[in-house]
Backbone bond lengths (Angstrom), bond angles and torsions (degrees), N, CA, C in turn:
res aa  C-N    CA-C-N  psi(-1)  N-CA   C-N-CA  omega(-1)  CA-C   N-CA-C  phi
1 X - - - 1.456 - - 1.525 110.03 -
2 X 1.303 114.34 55.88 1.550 114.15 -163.49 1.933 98.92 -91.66
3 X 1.158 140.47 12.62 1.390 153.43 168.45 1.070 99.61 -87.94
4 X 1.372 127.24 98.32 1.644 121.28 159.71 1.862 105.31 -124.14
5 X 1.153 98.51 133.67 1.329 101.77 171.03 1.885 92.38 -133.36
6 X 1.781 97.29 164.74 1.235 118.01 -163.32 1.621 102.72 -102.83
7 X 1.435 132.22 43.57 1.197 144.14 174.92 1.530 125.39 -89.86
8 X 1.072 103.17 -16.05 1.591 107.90 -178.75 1.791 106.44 -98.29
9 X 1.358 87.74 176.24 1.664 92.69 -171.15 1.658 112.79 -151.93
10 X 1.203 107.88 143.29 1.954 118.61 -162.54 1.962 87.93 -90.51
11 X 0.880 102.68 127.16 1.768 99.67 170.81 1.854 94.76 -102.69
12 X 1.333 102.65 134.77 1.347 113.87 165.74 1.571 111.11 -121.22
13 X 1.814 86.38 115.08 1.461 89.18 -164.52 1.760 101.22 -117.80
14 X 1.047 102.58 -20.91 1.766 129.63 169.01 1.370 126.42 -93.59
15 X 1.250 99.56 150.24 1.128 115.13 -170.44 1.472 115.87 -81.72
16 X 1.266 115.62 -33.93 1.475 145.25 -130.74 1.531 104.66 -151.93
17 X 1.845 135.50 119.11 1.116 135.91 -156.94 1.497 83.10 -141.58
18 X 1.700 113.50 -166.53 0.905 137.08 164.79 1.262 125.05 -104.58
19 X 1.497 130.13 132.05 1.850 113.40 -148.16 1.594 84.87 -71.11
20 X 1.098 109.60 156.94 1.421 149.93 162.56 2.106 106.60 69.59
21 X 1.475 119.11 17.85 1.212 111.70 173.44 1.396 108.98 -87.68
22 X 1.102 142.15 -21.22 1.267 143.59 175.68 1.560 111.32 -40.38
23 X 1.952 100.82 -68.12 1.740 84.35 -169.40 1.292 121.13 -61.92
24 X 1.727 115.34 -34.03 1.564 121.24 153.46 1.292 99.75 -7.12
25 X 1.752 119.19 -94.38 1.102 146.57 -177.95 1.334 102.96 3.22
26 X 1.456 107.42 -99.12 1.396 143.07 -175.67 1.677 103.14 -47.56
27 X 1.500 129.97 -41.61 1.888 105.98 168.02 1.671 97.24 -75.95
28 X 1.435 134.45 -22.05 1.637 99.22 169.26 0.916 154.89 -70.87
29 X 1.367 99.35 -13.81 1.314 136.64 169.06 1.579 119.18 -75.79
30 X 1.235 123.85 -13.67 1.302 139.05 145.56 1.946 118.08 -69.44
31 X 0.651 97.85 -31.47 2.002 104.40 168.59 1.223 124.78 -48.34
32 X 1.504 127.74 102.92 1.221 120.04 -175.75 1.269 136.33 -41.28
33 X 1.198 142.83 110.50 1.273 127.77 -156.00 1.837 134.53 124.35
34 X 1.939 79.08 -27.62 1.225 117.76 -158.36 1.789 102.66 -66.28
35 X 0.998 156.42 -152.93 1.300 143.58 143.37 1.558 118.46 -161.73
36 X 1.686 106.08 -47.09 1.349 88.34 -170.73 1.777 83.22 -149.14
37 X 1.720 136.67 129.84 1.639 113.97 175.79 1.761 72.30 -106.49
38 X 1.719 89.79 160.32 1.815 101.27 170.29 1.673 95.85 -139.66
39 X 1.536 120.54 110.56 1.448 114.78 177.28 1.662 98.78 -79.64
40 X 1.521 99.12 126.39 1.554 120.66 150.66 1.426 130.50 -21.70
41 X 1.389 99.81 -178.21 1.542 117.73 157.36 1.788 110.25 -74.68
42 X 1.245 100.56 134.48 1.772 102.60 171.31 1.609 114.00 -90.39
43 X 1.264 120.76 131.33 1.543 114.18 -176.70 1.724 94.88 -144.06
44 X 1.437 90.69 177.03 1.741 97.97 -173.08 1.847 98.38 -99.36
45 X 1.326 103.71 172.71 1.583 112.45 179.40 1.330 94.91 -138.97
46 X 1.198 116.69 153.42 1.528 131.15 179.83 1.673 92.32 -70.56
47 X 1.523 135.87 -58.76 1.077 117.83 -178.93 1.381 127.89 -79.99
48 X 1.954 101.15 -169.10 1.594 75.90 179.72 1.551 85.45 -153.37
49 X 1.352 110.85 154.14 1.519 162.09 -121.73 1.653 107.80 -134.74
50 X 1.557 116.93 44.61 1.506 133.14 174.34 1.879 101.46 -15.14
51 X 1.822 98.33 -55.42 1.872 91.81 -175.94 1.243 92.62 -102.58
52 X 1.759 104.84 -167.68 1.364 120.04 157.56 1.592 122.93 -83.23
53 X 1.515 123.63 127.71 1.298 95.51 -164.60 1.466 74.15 -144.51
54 X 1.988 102.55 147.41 1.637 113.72 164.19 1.248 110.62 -103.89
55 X 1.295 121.90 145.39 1.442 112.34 163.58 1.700 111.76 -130.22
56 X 1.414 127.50 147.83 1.267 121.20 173.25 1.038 97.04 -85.76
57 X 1.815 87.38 142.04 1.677 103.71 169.08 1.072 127.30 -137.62
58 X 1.167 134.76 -35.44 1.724 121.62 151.29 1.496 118.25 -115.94
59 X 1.194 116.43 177.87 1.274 95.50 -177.55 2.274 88.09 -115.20
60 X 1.312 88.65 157.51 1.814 115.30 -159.14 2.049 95.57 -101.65
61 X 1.350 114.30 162.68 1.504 125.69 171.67 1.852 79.41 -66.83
62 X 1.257 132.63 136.01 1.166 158.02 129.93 2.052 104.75 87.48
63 X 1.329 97.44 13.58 1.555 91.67 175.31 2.169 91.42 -155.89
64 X 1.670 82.91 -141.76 2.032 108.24 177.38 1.324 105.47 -135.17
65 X 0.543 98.76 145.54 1.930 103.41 167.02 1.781 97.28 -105.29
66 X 1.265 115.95 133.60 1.539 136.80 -173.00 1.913 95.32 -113.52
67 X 1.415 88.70 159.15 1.448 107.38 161.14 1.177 138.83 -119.39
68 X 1.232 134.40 77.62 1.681 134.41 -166.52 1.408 101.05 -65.50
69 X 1.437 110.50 140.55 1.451 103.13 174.62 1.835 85.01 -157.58
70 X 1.733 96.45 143.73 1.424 108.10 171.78 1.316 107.03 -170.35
71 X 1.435 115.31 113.99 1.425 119.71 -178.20 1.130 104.86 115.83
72 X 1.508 113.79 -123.35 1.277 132.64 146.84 1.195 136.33 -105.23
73 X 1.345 112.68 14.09 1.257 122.04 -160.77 1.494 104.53 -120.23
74 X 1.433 112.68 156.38 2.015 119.82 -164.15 1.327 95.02 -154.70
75 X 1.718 101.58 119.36 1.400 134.22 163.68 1.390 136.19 -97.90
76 X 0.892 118.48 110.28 1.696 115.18 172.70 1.014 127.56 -94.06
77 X 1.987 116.96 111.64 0.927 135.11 -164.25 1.465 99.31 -99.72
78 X 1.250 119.10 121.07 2.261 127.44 144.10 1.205 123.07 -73.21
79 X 1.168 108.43 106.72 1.488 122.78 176.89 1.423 113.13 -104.61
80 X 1.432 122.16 92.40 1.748 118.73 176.23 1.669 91.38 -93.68
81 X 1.620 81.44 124.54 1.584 93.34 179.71 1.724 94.72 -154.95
82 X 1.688 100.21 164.32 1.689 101.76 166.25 1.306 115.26 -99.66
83 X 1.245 124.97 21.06 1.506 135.22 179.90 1.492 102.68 -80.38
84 X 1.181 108.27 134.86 1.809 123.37 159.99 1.655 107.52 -60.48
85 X 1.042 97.62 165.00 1.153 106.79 175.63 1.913 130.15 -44.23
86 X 1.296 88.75 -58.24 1.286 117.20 162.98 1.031 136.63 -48.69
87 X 1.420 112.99 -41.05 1.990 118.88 153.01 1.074 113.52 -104.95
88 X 1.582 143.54 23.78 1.498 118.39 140.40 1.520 95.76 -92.00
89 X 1.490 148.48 -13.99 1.747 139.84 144.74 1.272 126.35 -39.85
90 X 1.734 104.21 -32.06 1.501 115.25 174.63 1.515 100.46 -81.31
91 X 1.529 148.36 -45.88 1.266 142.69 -156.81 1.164 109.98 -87.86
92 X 1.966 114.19 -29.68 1.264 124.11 176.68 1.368 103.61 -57.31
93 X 1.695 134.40 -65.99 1.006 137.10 161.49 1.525 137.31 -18.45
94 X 0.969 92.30 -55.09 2.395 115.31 165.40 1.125 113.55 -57.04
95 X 1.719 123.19 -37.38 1.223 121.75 -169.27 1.929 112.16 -111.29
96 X 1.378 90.93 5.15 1.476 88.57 171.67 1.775 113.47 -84.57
Protein backbone atom coordinates (compact mmCIF):
# COMPACT_ATOMS: atom_id res chain seq x y z
CA UNK A 1 0.00 0.00 0.00
CA UNK A 2 2.87 2.34 -0.77
CA UNK A 3 0.14 5.19 -2.51
CA UNK A 4 -0.85 7.37 0.22
CA UNK A 5 -2.38 10.53 -0.40
CA UNK A 6 -3.84 12.94 2.32
CA UNK A 7 -7.56 13.04 0.91
CA UNK A 8 -9.55 11.26 3.26
CA UNK A 9 -10.94 12.41 6.50
CA UNK A 10 -11.60 10.86 10.34
CA UNK A 11 -15.21 12.27 11.26
CA UNK A 12 -15.43 12.78 15.01
CA UNK A 13 -18.75 12.35 15.84
CA UNK A 14 -18.20 10.67 19.42
CA UNK A 15 -17.22 11.24 22.27
CA UNK A 16 -16.11 7.88 23.32
CA UNK A 17 -13.93 5.26 20.94
CA UNK A 18 -12.27 2.18 21.57
CA UNK A 19 -8.67 2.58 23.21
CA UNK A 20 -6.24 2.37 20.55
CA UNK A 21 -8.75 2.51 17.21
CA UNK A 22 -8.19 6.01 16.55
CA UNK A 23 -4.56 5.92 15.27
CA UNK A 24 -5.79 2.80 13.20
CA UNK A 25 -8.36 5.32 12.20
CA UNK A 26 -6.32 8.14 11.13
CA UNK A 27 -3.41 5.77 8.89
CA UNK A 28 -6.72 4.50 7.03
CA UNK A 29 -7.75 7.27 6.25
CA UNK A 30 -4.51 7.98 4.54
CA UNK A 31 -5.15 4.89 1.91
CA UNK A 32 -5.69 5.70 -1.46
CA UNK A 33 -9.03 5.31 -2.23
CA UNK A 34 -9.86 5.85 1.20
CA UNK A 35 -12.49 8.78 1.51
CA UNK A 36 -14.30 9.37 4.46
CA UNK A 37 -13.90 6.64 8.10
CA UNK A 38 -17.04 7.64 10.53
CA UNK A 39 -16.58 5.73 14.10
CA UNK A 40 -19.99 4.41 15.34
CA UNK A 41 -21.91 3.83 18.32
CA UNK A 42 -19.71 2.06 21.14
CA UNK A 43 -21.51 -0.97 22.79
CA UNK A 44 -20.39 -3.98 24.89
CA UNK A 45 -20.13 -7.74 23.46
CA UNK A 46 -20.56 -10.70 25.54
CA UNK A 47 -17.04 -11.70 24.30
CA UNK A 48 -13.84 -10.47 24.51
CA UNK A 49 -11.23 -9.29 22.05
CA UNK A 50 -7.51 -9.84 23.94
CA UNK A 51 -6.22 -7.30 20.71
CA UNK A 52 -7.73 -4.75 18.65
CA UNK A 53 -9.12 -6.30 15.69
CA UNK A 54 -11.32 -4.82 12.50
CA UNK A 55 -13.26 -6.87 10.53
CA UNK A 56 -15.41 -6.02 7.34
CA UNK A 57 -18.78 -6.60 7.50
CA UNK A 58 -21.22 -5.42 5.19
CA UNK A 59 -20.79 -3.57 2.52
CA UNK A 60 -22.57 0.38 2.93
CA UNK A 61 -24.24 2.84 -0.24
CA UNK A 62 -20.62 4.01 -1.33
CA UNK A 63 -18.23 2.21 1.24
CA UNK A 64 -18.36 -1.20 4.26
CA UNK A 65 -19.17 -0.82 7.52
CA UNK A 66 -16.18 -2.66 9.68
CA UNK A 67 -16.18 -3.88 13.20
CA UNK A 68 -13.57 -2.77 15.75
CA UNK A 69 -13.74 -4.78 18.66
CA UNK A 70 -11.25 -4.90 21.75
CA UNK A 71 -12.00 -6.00 25.13
CA UNK A 72 -15.39 -6.07 25.46
CA UNK A 73 -16.32 -3.46 23.71
CA UNK A 74 -17.75 -3.22 19.65
CA UNK A 75 -17.46 -0.33 17.30
CA UNK A 76 -18.85 0.48 14.11
CA UNK A 77 -16.69 1.90 11.80
CA UNK A 78 -18.06 3.61 7.94
CA UNK A 79 -15.71 3.40 5.55
CA UNK A 80 -16.89 5.15 2.06
CA UNK A 81 -14.26 4.08 -0.06
CA UNK A 82 -13.79 2.64 -3.83
CA UNK A 83 -11.90 -0.31 -2.55
CA UNK A 84 -13.35 -3.92 -2.92
CA UNK A 85 -13.63 -5.70 -0.30
CA UNK A 86 -10.44 -7.24 -0.41
CA UNK A 87 -8.22 -4.13 -0.29
CA UNK A 88 -9.81 -2.16 2.36
CA UNK A 89 -8.91 -6.06 4.44
CA UNK A 90 -5.54 -5.54 2.92
CA UNK A 91 -5.14 -1.68 4.31
CA UNK A 92 -7.19 -2.62 7.35
CA UNK A 93 -4.46 -5.12 8.02
CA UNK A 94 -1.24 -2.54 7.22
CA UNK A 95 -2.64 -0.11 9.43
CA UNK A 96 -3.37 -2.18 12.36
Amino acid sequence: MGNYSSNGRLVWNHSTHIPGVIPVLERLVEVEGITTVTPGVLSRARGHSPKLKLRVSVPIRGGHKVIARYGKSVQEVFVVTELERGALEDAIASCL
